[in-house]
C-alpha positions as CSV (number, residue, x, y, z in Angstrom):
1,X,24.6,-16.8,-12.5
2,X,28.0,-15.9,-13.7
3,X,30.0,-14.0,-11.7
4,X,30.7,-10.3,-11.9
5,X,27.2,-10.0,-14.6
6,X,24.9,-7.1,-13.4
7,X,21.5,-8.6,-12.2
8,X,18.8,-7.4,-15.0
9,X,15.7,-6.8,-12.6
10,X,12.4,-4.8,-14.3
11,X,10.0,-3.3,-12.2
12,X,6.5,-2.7,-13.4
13,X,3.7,-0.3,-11.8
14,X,0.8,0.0,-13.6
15,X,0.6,3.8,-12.9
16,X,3.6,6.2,-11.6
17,X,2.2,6.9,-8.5
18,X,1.9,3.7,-7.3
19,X,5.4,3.0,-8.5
20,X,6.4,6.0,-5.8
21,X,4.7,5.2,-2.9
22,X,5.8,0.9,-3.2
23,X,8.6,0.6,-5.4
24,X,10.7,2.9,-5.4
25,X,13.1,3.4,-2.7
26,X,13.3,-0.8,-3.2
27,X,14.5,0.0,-6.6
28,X,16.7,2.5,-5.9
29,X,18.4,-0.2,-3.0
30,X,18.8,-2.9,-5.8
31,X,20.5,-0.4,-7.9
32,X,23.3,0.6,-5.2
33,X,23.5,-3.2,-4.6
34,X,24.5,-3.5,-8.3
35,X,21.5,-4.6,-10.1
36,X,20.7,-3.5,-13.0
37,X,17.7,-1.6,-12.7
38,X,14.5,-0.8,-15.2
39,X,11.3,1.0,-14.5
40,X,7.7,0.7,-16.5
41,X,4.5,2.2,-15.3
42,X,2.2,5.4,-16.4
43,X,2.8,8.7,-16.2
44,X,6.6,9.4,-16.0
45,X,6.6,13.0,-15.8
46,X,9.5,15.3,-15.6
47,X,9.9,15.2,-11.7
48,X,9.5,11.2,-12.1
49,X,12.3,11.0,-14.3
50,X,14.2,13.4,-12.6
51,X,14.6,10.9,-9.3
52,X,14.7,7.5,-10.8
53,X,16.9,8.0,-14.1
54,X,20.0,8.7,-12.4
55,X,20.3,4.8,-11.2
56,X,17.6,3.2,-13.6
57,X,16.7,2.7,-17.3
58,X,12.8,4.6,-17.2
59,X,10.3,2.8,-20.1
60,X,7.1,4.8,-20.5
61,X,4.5,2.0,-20.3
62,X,1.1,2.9,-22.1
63,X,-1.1,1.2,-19.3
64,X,-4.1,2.9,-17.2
65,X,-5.7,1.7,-14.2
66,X,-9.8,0.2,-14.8
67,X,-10.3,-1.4,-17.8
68,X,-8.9,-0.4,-21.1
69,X,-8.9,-2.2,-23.9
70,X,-6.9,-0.1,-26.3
71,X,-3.7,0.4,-23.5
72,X,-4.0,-3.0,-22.7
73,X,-3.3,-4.3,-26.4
74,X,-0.2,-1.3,-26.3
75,X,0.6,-2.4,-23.4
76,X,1.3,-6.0,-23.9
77,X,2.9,-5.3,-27.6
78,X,5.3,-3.2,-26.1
79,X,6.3,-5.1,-23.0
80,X,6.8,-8.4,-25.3
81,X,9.6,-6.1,-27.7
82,X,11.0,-4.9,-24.2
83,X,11.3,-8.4,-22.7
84,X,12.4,-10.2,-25.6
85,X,15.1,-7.7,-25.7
86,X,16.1,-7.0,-22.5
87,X,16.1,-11.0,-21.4
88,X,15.8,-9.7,-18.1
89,X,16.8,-11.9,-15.2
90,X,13.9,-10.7,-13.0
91,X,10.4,-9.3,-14.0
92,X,8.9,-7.8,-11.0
93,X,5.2,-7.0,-11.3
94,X,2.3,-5.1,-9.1
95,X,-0.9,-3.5,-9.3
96,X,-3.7,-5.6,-10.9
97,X,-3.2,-4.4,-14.8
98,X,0.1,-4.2,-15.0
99,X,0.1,-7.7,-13.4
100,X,-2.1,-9.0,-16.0
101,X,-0.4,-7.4,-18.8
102,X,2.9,-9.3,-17.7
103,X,1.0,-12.3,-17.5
104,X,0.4,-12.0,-20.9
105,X,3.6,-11.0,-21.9
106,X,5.0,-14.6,-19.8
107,X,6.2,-16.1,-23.1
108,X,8.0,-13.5,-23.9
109,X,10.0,-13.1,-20.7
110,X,10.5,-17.5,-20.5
111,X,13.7,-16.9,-19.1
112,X,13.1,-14.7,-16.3
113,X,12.0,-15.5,-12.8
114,X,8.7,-13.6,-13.2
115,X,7.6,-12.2,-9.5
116,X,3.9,-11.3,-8.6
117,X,4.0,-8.9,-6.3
118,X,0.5,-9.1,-5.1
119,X,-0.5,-6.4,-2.7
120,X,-4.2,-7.0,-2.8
121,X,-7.1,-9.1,-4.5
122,X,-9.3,-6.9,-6.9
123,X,-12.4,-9.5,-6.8
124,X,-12.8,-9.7,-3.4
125,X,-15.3,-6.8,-3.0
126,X,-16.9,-7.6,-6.4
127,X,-20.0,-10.2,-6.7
128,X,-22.1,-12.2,-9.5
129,X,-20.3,-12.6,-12.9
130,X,-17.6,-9.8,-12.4
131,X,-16.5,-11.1,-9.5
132,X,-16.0,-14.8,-11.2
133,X,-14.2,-12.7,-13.9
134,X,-11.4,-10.7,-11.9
135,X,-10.5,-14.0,-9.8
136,X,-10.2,-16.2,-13.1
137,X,-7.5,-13.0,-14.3
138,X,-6.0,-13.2,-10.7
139,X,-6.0,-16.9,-11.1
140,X,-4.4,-16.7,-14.3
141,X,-1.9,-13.7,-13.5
142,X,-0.9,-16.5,-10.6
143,X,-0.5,-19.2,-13.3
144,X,2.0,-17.5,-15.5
145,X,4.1,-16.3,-12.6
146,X,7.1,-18.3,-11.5
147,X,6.5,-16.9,-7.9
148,X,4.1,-15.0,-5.8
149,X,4.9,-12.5,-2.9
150,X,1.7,-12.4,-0.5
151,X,1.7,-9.0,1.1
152,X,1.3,-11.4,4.4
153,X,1.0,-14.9,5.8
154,X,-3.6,-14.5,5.8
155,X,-3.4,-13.3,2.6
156,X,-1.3,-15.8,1.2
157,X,-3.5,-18.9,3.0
158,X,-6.6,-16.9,1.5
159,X,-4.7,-17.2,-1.7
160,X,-3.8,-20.8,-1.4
161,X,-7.6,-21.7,0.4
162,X,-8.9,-19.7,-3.0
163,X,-7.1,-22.2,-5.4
164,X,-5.4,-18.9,-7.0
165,X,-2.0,-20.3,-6.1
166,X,-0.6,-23.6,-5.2
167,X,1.4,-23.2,-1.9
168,X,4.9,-23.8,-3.4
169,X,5.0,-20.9,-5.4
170,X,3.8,-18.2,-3.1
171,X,5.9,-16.8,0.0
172,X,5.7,-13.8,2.4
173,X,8.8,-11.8,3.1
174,X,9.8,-10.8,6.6
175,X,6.4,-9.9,8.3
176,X,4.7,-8.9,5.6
177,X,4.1,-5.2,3.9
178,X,5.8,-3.4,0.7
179,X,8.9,-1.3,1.5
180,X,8.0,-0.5,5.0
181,X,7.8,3.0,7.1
182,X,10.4,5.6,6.1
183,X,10.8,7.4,9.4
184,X,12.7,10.4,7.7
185,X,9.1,11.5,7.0
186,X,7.3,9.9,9.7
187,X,9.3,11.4,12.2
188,X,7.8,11.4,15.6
189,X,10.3,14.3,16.8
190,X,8.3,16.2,15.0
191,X,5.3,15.0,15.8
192,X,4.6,18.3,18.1
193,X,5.3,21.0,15.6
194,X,2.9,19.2,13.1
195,X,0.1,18.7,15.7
196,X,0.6,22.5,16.8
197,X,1.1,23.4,12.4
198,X,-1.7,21.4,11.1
199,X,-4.6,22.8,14.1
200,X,-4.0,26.4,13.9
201,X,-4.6,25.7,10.2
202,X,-7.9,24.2,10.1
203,X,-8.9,26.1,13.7
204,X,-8.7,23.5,15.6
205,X,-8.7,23.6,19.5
206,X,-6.1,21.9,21.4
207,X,-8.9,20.4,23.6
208,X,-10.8,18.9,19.9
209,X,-10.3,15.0,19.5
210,X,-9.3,14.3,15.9
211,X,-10.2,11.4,13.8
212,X,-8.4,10.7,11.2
213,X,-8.9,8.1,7.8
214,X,-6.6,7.7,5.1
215,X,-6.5,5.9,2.2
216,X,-8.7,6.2,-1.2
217,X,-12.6,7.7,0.0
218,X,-14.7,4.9,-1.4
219,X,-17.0,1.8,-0.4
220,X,-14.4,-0.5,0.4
221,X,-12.4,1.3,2.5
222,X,-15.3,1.7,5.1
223,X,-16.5,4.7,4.6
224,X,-19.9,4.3,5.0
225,X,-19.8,3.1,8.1
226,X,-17.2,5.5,9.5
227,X,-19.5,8.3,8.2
228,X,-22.2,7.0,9.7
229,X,-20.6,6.5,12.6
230,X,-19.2,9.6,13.4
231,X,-22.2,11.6,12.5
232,X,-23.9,9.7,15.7
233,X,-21.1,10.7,17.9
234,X,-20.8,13.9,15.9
235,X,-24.0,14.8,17.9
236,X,-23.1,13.4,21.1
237,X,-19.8,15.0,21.9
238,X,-19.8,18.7,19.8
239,X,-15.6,18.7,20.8
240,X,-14.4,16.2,17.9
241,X,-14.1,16.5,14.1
242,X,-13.1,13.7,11.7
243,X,-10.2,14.3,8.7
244,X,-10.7,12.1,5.9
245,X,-7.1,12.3,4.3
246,X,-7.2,11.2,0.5
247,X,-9.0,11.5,-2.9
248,X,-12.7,10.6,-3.9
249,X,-12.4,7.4,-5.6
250,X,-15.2,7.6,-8.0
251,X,-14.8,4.0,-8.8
252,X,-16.6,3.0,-5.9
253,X,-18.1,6.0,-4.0
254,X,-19.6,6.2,-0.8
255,X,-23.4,6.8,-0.6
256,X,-24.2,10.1,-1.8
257,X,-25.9,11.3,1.6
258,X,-23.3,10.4,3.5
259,X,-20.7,11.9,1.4
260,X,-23.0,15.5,0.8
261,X,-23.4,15.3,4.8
262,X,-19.7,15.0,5.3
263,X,-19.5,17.8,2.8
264,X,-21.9,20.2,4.6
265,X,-20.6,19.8,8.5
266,X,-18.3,22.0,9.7
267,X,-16.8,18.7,12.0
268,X,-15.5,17.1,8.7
269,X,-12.5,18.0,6.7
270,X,-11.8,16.6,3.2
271,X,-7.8,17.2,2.1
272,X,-8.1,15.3,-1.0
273,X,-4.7,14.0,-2.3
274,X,-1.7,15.0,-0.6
275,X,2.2,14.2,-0.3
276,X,3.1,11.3,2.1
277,X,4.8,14.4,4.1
278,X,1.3,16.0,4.3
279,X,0.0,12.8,5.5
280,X,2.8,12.6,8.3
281,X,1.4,16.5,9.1
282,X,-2.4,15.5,9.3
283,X,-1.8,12.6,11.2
284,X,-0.3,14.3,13.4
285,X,-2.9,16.2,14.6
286,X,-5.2,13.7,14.6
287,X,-5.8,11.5,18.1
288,X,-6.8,8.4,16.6
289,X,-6.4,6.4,13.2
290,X,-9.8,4.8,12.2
291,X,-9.5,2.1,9.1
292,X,-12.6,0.5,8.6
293,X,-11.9,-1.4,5.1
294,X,-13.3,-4.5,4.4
295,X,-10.6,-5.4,2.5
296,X,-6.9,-4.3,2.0
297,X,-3.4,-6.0,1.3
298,X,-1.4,-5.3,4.4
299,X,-1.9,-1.6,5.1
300,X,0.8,0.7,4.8
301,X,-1.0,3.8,6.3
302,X,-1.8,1.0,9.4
303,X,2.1,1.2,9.7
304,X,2.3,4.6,9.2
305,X,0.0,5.5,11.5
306,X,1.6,3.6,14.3
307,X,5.2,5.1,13.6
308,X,3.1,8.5,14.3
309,X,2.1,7.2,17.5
310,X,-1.5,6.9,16.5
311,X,-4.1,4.4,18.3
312,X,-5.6,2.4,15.5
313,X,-8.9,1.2,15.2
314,X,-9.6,-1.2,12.0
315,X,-11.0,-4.2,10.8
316,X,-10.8,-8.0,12.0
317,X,-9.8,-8.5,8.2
318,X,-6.5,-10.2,6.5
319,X,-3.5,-7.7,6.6
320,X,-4.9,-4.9,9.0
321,X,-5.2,-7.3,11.1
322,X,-1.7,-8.9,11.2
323,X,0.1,-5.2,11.3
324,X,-2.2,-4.4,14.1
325,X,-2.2,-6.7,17.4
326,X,-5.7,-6.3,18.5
327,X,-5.9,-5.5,23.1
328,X,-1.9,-4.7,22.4
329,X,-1.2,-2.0,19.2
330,X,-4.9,-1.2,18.6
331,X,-8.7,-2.8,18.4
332,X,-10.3,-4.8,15.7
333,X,-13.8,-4.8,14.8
334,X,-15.9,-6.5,12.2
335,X,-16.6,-5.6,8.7
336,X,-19.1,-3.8,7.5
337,X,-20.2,-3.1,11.6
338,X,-21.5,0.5,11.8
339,X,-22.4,-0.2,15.8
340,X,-18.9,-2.5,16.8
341,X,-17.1,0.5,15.1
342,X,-19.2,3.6,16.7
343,X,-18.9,1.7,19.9
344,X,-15.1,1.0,19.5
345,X,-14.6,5.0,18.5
346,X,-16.8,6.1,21.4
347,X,-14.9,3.9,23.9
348,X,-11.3,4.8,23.0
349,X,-11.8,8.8,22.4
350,X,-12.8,8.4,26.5
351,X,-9.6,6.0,27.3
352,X,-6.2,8.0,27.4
353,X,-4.8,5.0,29.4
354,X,-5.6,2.4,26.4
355,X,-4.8,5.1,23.9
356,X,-1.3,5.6,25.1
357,X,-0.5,2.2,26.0
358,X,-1.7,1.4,22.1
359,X,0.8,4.2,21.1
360,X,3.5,3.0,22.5
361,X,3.5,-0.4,21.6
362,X,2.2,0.4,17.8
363,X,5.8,2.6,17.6
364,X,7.8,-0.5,18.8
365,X,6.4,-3.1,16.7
366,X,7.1,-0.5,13.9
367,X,10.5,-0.1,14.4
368,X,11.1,-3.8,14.9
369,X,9.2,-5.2,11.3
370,X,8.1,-2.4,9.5
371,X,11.1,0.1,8.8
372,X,12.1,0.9,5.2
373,X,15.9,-0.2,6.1
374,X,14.2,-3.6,7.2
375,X,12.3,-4.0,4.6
376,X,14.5,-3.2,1.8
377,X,16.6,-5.7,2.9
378,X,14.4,-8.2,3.4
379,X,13.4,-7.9,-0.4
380,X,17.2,-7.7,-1.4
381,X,17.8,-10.7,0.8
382,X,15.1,-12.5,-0.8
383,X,16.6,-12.0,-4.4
384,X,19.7,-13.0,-3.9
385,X,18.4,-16.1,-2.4
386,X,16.4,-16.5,-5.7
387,X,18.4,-15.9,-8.2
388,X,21.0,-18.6,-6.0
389,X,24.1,-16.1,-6.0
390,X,26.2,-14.6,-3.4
391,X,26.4,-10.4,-2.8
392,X,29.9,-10.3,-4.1
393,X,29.1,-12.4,-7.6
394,X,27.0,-8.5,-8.4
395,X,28.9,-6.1,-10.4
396,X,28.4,-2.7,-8.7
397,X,29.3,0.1,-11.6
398,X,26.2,0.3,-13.0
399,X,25.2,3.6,-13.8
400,X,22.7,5.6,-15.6
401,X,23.9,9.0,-15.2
């Protein structure tokens, strides 16, 4: 790498939101480190562009999440003109279609590290002939990468034990995760003033023990079983309530039952979508984060929850249970376990001494591997390493204002 030559680094989302809540602030970093600094994904609106065009080059790309034949094809034909312009130094990819829209766009970017950023496997909850589908596209997303970043050190042996990736191209960095827990909203000072906010809102009694979910409301994520779960204890203990913080993910709903039950009872709140300060509110006033997914890539909420000084109770399953020390920062359970997870719920709600030793330790490990500043360097770190340069070879005017 020549010296004093901005670093060309693209970084693709397949939607906008996605882009905000993992990419982002990493983005942003590069760029005061003095990369040069381009954004694709769906759905730039004018707040979008707003933040990010002031220190990067913003591309619409035409790309939706599911499957979409007719933004795939735009997709790819316009990434191809981008990249064969651009001759970026880095493509940086994530989310399943946008992944698989750069993987075949590889020829076009043949002089670019091209990064896999793989926060998750798609197939893993599928079965029959689509699951054989969505591996041989992850398999093949793999292939045209020159490397792979596992979201953590089980999902990147599950990668490599799944013949998706051969073991010298995929690597973790630091611990694990995305960009880590920003503290600034996650703030545990005010951790009080939410609990007291957030409970005279919804009417809830300072004596009321709180469950809390967050994450997408759909199969996958456990739902079921939680529901189930806490409509047992529901009718054991009348002093609790469960918040289910996120949206309805039609893709893959819950049972209808469940869901119309959750609907009907006056113990069960639905927020829908809402800002990552929102979340911090909720969580809050919750007294325990319960995560039952059967499958995830390394749980940010997980991390978030523990910088809010929450409990967590999740799944023996590969990321949630490398963010969570099970007896130290919370308590794993089996998939798919309706009982180990009603029992695990019952058993902590009537343990303040576990709770609060889980609290405490959840924060620390936090602030030790999970920070945004951490993080943000880890990924810069692992660039620089990459590309085989040292920090002072990086031009640092580069400007988009």
């Amino acid at each position: 790498m020549p010296q004093n030559k901005p670093v060309k680094i693209c970084m693709i989302t397949t939607i906008a939101k996605s882009f905000e809540c993992f990419v982002s602030d990493s983005a942003k970093n590069l760029a005061q480190k003095g990369f040069d600094v381009t954004i694709m994904c769906n759905d730039m609106d004018k707040a979008f562009l707003d933040k990010h065009e002031s220190f990067a080059r913003c591309i619409p790309l035409p790309a939706k999440r599911g499957v979409d034949p007719v933004s795939l094809v735009k997709s790819v034909r316009l990434m191809r003109k981008v990249f064969r312009k651009e001759n970026f130094d880095i493509v940086q990819y994530s989310t399943p279609n946008a992944a698989f829209y750069c993987a075949l766009s590889a020829h076009a970017m043949k002089n670019s590290f091209r990064v896999y950023n793989q926060w998750g496997l798609r197939y893993i909850g599928l079965k029959g002939i689509k699951r054989f589908i969505f591996k041989m596209i992850e398999k093949y997303t793999c292939l045209r990468s020159t490397h792979v970043i596992s979201t953590s050190p089980k999902n990147m042996q599950f990668n490599i034990d799944e013949g998706l990736c051969p073991k010298d191209k995929i690597s973790v960095i630091g611990k694990g995760g995305t960009i880590g827990v920003d503290f600034s909203v996650y703030d545990i000072n005010k951790k009080e003033e939410y609990r007291q906010q957030v409970r005279q809102e919804y009417g809830i009694g300072d004596n009321t023990f709180v469950f809390s979910f967050v994450g997408r409301v759909n199969a996958d994520k456990g739902i079921n079983e939680l529901i189930r779960a806490y409509r047992t204890l529901s009718n054991k203990y009348s002093n609790t309530k469960l918040m289910l913080i996120g949206m309805e993910d039609n893709a893959n709903p819950p049972e209808k039952s469940l869901m119309n039950w959750a609907k009907d009872s006056d113990k069960v709140i639905l927020t829908g979508v809402v800002p990552s300060l929102r979340v911090a509110q909720l969580m809050a006033a919750s007294d325990m984060m319960v995560h039952p997914t059967y499958r995830e890539g390394f749980s940010m909420v997980i991390q978030e929850g523990m910088a809010m000084e929450l409990p967590v109770l999740t799944t023996d399953v590969p990321g949630p249970n490398e963010v969570v020390v099970d007896g130290e920062t919370g308590v794993l359970v089996p998939a798919h376990s309706c009982e180990a997870l009603q029992q695990e719920m019952e058993a902590l709600m009537n343990d303040s001494e576990r709770r609060q030793k889980y609290t405490k330790n959840g924060r620390q490990r936090v602030e030790q591997h999970f920070s945004r500043p951490v993080m943000l360097e880890n990924i810069y770190e692992n660039y620089i390493k990459l590309l085989g340069i040292e920090e002072k070879q990086i031009e640092t005017n580069v400007s988009y204002s």
